[in-house]
Kinemage of the C-alpha trace (Angstrom):
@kinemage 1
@onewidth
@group {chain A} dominant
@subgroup {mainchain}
@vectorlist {calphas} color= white
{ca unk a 1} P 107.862 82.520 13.192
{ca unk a 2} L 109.817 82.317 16.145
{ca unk a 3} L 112.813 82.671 14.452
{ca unk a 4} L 111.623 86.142 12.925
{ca unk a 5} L 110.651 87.249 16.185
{ca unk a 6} L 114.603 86.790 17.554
{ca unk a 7} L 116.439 88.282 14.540
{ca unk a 8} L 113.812 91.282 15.052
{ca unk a 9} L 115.040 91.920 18.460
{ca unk a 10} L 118.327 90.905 17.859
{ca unk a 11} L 118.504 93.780 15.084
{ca unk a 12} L 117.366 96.404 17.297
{ca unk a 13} L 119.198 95.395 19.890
{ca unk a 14} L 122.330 96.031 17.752
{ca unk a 15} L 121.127 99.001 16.302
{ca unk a 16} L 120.184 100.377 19.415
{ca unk a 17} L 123.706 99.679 20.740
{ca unk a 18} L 125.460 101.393 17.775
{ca unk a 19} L 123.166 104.379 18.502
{ca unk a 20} L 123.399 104.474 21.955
{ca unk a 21} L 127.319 104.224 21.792
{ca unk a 22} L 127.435 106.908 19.097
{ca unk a 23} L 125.248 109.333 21.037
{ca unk a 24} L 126.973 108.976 24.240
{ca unk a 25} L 130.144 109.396 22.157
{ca unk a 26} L 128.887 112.589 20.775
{ca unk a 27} L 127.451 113.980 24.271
{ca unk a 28} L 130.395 112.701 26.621
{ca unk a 29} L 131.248 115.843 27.527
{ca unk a 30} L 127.782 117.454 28.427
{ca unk a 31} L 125.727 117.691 31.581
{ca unk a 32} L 122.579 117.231 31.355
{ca unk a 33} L 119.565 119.988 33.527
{ca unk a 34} L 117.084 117.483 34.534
{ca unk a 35} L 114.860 120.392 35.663
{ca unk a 36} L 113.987 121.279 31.766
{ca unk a 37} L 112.366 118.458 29.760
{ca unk a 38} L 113.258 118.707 25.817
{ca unk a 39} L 111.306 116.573 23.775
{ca unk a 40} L 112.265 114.654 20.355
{ca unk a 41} L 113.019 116.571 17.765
{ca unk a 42} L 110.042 117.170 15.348
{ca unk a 43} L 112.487 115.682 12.735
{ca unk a 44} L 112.268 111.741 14.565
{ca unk a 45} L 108.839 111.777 14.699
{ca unk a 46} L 108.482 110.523 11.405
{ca unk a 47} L 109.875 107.342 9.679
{ca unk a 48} L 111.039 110.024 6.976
{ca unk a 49} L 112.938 111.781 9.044
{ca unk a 50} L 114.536 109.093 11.284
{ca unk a 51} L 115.899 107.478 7.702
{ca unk a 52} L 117.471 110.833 7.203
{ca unk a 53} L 119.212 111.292 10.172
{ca unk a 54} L 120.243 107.577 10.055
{ca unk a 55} L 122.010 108.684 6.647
{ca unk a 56} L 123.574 111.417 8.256
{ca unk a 57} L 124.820 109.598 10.791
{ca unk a 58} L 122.789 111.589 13.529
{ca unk a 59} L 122.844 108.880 16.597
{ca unk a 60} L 119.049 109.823 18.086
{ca unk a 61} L 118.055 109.024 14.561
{ca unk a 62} L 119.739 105.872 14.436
{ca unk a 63} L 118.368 105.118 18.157
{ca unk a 64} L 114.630 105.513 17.042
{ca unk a 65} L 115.134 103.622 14.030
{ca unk a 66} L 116.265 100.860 16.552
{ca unk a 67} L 112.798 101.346 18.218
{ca unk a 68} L 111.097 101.725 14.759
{ca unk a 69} L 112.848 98.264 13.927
{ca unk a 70} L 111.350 96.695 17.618
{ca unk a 71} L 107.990 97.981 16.433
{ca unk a 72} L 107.924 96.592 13.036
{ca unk a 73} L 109.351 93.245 13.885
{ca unk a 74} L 105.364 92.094 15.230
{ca unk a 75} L 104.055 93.407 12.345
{ca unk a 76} L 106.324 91.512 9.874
{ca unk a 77} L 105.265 88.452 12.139
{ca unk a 78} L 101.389 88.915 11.504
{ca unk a 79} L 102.065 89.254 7.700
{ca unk a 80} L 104.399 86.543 7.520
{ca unk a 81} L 101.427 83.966 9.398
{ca unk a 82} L 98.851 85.817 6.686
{ca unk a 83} L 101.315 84.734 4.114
{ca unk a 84} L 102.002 81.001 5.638
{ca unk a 85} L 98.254 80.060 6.178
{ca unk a 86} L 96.932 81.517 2.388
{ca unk a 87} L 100.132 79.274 1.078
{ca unk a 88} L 97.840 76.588 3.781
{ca unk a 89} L 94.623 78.070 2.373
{ca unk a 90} L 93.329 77.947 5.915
{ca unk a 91} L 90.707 80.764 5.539
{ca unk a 92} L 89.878 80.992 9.256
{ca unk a 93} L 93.416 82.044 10.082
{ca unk a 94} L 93.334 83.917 7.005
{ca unk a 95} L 90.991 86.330 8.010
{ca unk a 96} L 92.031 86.225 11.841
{ca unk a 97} L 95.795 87.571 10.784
{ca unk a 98} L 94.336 90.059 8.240
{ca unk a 99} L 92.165 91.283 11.353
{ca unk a 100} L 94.861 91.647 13.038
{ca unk a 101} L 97.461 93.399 10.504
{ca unk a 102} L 94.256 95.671 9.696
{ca unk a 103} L 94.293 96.879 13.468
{ca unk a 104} L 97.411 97.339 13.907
{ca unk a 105} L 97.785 99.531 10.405
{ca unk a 106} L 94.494 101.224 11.466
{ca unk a 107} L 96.099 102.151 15.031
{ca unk a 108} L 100.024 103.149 13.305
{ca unk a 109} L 98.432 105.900 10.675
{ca unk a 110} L 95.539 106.691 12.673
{ca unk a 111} L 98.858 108.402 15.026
{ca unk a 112} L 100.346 109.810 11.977
């Protein structure tokens, strides 16, 4: 499990390099008016979106899915402990880790 946990971060750490080097790349040039705040675009505020821009190469969209890849790699640790104590059949931990995974589902489309 621990070992899930690293390549998790490890992959959004990459990604988020590759995006971050592409965007500043892209915006080298500009200055940027701290006075006005501009918000996301509505497009990367859904995992639909963010896949899109990835495949167009857009680098915010490729910098969220970084963060959407940091997010997710928790997750895939509570359903990979669900999976490794049914293969144990230990029901306590069973139900503890589906507890868990239904909280945090409940919490990521509750904001959707």
């Amino acid at each position: 499990m621990g070992r899930l946990l690293q390549v998790g971060v490890l992959l959004a750490s990459f990604v988020m390099l590759i995006g971050g080097f592409l965007y500043v790349r892209a915006h080298h040039d500009g200055v940027p008016d701290y006075r006005v705040f501009k918000t996301e675009p509505q497009t990367l505020r859904h995992v639909g979106g963010v896949i899109t821009g990835v495949a167009a190469g857009d680098p915010a969209a490729i910098i969220q899915l970084a963060v959407l890849l940091l997010i997710a790699t928790p997750v895939a640790r509570v359903v990979f402990a669900l999976i490794a104590f049914g293969i144990e059949r230990d029901k306590l931990y069973v139900g503890v880790s589906a507890l868990v995974l239904a909280v945090l589902l409940f919490g990521f489309l509750r904001s959707q």
